[in-house]
N, C-alpha and C positions, 0 to 999 in steps of 0.2 A: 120702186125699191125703198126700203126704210131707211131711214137716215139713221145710222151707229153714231153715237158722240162718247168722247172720253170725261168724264168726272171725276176721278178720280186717282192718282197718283202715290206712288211707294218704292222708296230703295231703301239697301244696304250696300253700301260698295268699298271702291278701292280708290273713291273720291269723297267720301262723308255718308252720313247716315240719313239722310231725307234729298228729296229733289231740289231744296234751296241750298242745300251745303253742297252738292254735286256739281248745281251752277255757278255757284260762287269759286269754286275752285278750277271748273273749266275756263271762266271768263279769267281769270288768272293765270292762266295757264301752268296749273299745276299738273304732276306727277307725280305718283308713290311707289315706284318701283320696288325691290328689296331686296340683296343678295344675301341667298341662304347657304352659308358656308358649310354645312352638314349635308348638303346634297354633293359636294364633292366626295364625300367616301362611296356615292354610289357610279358604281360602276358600269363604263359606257356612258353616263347620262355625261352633256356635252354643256347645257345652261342650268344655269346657277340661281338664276331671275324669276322672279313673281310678285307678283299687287297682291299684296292681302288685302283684305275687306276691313275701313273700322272697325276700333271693338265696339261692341252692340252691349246693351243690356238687356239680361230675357228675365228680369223678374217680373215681369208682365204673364213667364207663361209658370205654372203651378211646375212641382218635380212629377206629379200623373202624368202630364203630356210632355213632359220633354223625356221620359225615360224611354220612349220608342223615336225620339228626335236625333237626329245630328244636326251638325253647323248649318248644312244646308235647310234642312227645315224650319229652325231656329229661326233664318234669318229671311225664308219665304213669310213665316207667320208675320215678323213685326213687319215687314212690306205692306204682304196686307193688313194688316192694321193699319198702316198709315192711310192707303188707298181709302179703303173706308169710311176712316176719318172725314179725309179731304171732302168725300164723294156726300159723306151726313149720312151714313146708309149702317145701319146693323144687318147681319146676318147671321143667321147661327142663333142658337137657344142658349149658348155658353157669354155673346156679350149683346143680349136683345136690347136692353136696357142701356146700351152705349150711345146712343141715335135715336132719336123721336119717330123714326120712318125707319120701320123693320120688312125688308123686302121678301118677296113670297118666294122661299125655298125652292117649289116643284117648278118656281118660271125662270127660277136663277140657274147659272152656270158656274162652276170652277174647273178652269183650266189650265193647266201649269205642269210642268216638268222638269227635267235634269237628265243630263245626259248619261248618268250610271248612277247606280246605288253610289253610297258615301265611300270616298275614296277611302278616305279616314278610317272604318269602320270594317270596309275589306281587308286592309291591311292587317289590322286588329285580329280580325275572325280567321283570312285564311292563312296569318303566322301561327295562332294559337294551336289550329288545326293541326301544321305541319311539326311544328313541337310538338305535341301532345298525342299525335298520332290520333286524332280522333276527337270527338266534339264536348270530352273532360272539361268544365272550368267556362265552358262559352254561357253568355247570359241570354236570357230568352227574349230580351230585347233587342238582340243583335241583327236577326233576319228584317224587321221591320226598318233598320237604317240602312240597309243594303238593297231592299228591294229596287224594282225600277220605277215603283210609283209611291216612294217615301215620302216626297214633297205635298202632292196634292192630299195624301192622304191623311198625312201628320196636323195638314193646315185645318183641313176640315175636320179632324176631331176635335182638336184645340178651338174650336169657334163653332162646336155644336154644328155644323151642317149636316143634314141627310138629303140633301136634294141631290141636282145631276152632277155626275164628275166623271171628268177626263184628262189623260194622263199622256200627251204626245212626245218622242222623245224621240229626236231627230237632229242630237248635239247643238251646234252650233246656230242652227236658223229654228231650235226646237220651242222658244215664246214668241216669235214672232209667227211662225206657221201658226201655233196655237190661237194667235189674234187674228187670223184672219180665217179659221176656220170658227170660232166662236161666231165672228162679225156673220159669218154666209149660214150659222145655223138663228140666228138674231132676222137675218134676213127670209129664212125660212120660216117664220113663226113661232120658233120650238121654246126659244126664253125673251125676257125682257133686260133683263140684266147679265154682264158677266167677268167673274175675276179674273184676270188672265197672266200668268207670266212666267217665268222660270226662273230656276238656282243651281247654281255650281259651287264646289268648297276648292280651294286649291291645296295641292297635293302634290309630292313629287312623283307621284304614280300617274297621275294626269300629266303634266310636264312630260313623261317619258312618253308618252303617245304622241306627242308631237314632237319629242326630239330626235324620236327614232325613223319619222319621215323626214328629214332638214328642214322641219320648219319652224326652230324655235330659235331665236337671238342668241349667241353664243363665244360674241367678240367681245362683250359688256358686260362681264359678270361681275365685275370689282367696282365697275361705274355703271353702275343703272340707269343713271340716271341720263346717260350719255346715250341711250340705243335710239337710234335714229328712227326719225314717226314711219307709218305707211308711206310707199310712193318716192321716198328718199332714194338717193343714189346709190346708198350707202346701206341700204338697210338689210339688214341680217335673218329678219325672222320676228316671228311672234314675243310677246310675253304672256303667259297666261294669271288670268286674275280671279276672283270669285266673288260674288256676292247676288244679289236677290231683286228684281225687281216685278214689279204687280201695278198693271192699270186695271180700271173701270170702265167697263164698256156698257153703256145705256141707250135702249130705242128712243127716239126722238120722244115717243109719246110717255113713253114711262119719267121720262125724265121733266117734262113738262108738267104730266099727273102731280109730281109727289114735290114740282117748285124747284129741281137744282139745277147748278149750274155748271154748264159745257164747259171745257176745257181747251180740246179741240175735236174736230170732227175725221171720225174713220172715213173713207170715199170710197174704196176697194185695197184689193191686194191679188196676188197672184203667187203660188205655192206650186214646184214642178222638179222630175227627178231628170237629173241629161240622161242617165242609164249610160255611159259611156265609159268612165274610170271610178273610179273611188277615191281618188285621191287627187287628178289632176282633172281642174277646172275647165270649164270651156265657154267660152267668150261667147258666141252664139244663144248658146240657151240661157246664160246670164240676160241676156239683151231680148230673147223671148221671154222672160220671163217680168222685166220690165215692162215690157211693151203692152201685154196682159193687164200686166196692176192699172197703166193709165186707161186702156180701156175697157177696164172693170171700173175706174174711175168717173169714167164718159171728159175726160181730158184730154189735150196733146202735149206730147213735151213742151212747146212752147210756155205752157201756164206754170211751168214747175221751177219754183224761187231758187231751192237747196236741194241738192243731193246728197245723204248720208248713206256712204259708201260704207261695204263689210270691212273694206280696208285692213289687212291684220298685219303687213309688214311683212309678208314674205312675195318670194321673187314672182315665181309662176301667179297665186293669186291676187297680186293686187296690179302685173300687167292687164291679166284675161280680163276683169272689172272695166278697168280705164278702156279698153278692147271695143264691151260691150259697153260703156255708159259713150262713146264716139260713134258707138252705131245707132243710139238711140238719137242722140242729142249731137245728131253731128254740125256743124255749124251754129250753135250756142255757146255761148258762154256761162251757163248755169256754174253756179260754184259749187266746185264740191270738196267737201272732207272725211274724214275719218277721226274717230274720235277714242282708237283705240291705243293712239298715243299718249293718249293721259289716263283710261281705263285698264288697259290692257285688255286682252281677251279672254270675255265674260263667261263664255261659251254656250248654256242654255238660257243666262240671263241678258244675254247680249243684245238681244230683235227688241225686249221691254224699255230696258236699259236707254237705249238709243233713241227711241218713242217718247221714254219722259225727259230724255236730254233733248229732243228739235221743238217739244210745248215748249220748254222754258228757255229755247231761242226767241219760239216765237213771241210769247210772252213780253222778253226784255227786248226785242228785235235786233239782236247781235246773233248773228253768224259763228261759230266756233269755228276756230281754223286746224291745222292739225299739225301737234304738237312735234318739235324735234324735226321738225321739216325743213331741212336747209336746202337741198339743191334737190330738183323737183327732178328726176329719175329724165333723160333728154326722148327716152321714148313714151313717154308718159304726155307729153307738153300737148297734145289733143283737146286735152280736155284741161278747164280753168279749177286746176287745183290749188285750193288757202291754206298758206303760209300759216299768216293770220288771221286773229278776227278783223270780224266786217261789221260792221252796221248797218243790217238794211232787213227790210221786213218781208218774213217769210208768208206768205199768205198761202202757198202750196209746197211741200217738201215730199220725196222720195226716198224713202229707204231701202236697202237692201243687209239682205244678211242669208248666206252661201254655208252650207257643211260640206262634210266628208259626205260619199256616197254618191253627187253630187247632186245635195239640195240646194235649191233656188228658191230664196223668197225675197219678192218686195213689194209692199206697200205705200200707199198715198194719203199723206194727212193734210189737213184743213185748218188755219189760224181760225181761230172767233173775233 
């Protein structure tokens, strides 16, 4: 099997605009929560709460490509871009001459998604509609921000790409599935390289999707800052956040060929539906579906440092988790957190997200603990969940990241 390694790294978030300012604010243990006092006029909606994303600067991209852009694409491009950077790699006939080493288009991949067209942007289009009685006044750049493959498409116009593209959208675990189906088509022969990640905008139209199941924090709306992390006693529910992240994914020999340098190493991953509920999670197939990624690894749980849990702070999913991560690793003390305490929830950029935040654990070799964590839930106590950070060196870590429908995905990364 061929070795996949990462080179490459990129955010925009609701912790800073690169994956050093994301770090530097995790190991701080910050939060940017935000009560938006204008979503109280709308009706029914029950939270108040969301992580917006830095502001970003997009004079990097011209007014031709951002007129079919929203925020979410916006802030997919300057990801990848950053990725790129890092990786020393051009692509695209729009920035060839950015990088000394222009990789071949028909062997490269982009893959990346979002869980719905632009929130922002429907709201726009189907109020105009309902005023107007009709499509009077809409701009013809409207359908292109609302599609369901705005992201991948917007990026590769914007960077000149014509090669292969794919557009996975499976909310919540939808850049992480995307990374580990690049990684088994990488495995397959079919490219050498590939971009991978997802983006969400936050929206109180998004927020009502999960307020209208009870899974969104609801007791915190005046104190944000106060909503207690995953796995807490206390804890109420989600917050949702948005922003952009994009790794590089390289065959061992392409990577070797053109001189750069690993970051960390993809091992396997494992992508599976329970088919059971839509909404409510199940502990078993979480715990199959780990069980997979290590041995699509050729590991045991024994060898696994960190677990980065989907963790999002509501009741049902972050029991069923701890559930299955006690059927896996029963008898360890592997530590585990969630990091969706200082993120919030990312939703399609979440599986990326999480990937460039356990590099640059491992990297610095500090463990992130999970924020807002005071009393660790008493049926939870199974499994060795962090408070705080740790200091100690990841050389194997495990991710996980769960949607609606009930997707399952986790993955196994490799320190260098």
């Amino acid at each position: 099997m061929t070795k996949i390694f990462i080179s490459g790294l990129g955010a925009i978030s609701s912790l800073g605009n690169s994956p050093e300012k994301i770090f530097d604010n995790l190991e701080n243990n910050q939060q940017f929560f935000k009560y938006y006092p204008e979503w109280e006029k709308l009706n029914g909606l029950k939270t108040y709460i969301g992580a917006p994303a830095f502001d970003y600067d997009v004079s990097v991209l011209s007014r031709k490509y951002r007129r079919s852009m929203s925020p979410m694409s916006e802030m997919a491009y300057l990801a990848t871009l950053q990725a790129l950077d890092q990786a020393e790699v051009s692509l695209g006939e729009k920035i060839k001459d950015r990088h000394d080493f222009q990789a071949d288009q028909s062997r490269s991949l982009i893959i990346m998604g979002n869980t719905a067209g632009s929130p922002l942007f429907l709201d726009t289009f189907f109020r105009q509609m309902i005023e107007r009685q009709g499509p009077e006044g809409q701009l013809s750049t409207s359908f292109l921000k609302v599609m369901n493959h705005t992201i991948p498409t917007n990026v590769s116009l914007a960077l000149g790409f014509s090669g292969p593209l794919l557009s996975p959208s499976s909310a919540c675990s939808t850049s992480s599935q995307s990374l580990i189906l690049a990684a088994e088509l990488m495995n397959a022969g079919c490219y050498d390289m590939a971009v991978v990640g997802g983006a969400d905008e936050l929206h109180s139209s998004v927020v009502s999707v999960f307020d209208i199941v009870h899974a969104t924090s609801s007791k915190y709306n005046k104190t944000p800052s106060e909503v207690p992390g995953p796995f807490d006693e206390h804890r109420d529910g989600l917050v949702v956040s948005e922003g952009a992240a994009v790794v590089i994914l390289e065959t061992e020999d392409h990577l070797k060929k053109r001189k750069g340098t690993p970051l960390a190493e993809y091992c396997g991953g494992s992508y599976s539906c329970s088919g059971s509920h839509m909404t409510q999670p199940k502990s078993q197939d979480m715990a199959k579906t780990m069980k997979k990624a290590l041995d699509h690894s050729n590991i045991s749980e024994s060898d696994i440092d960190y677990i980065n849990a989907h963790g999002t702070g509501t009741h049902a999913g972050d029991q069923e988790e701890v559930n299955a991560i006690k059927e896996v690793f029963e008898g360890k003390e592997t530590p585990v957190s969630s990091l969706k305490g200082h993120f919030g929830h990312g939703l399609a950029a979440c599986g990326t997200m999480e990937v460039i935040s356990i590099i640059k654990m491992m990297q610095n070799k500090k463990v992130i603990g999970t924020h807002n964590l005071k009393t660790v839930c008493p049926k939870m106590n199974s499994v060795n969940i962090l408070k705080e950070n740790q200091g100690s060196q990841i050389k194997w870590a495990l991710s996980n990241n769960f949607a609606f429908g009930g997707m399952n995905t986790s993955m196994v990364l490799k320190g260098i």
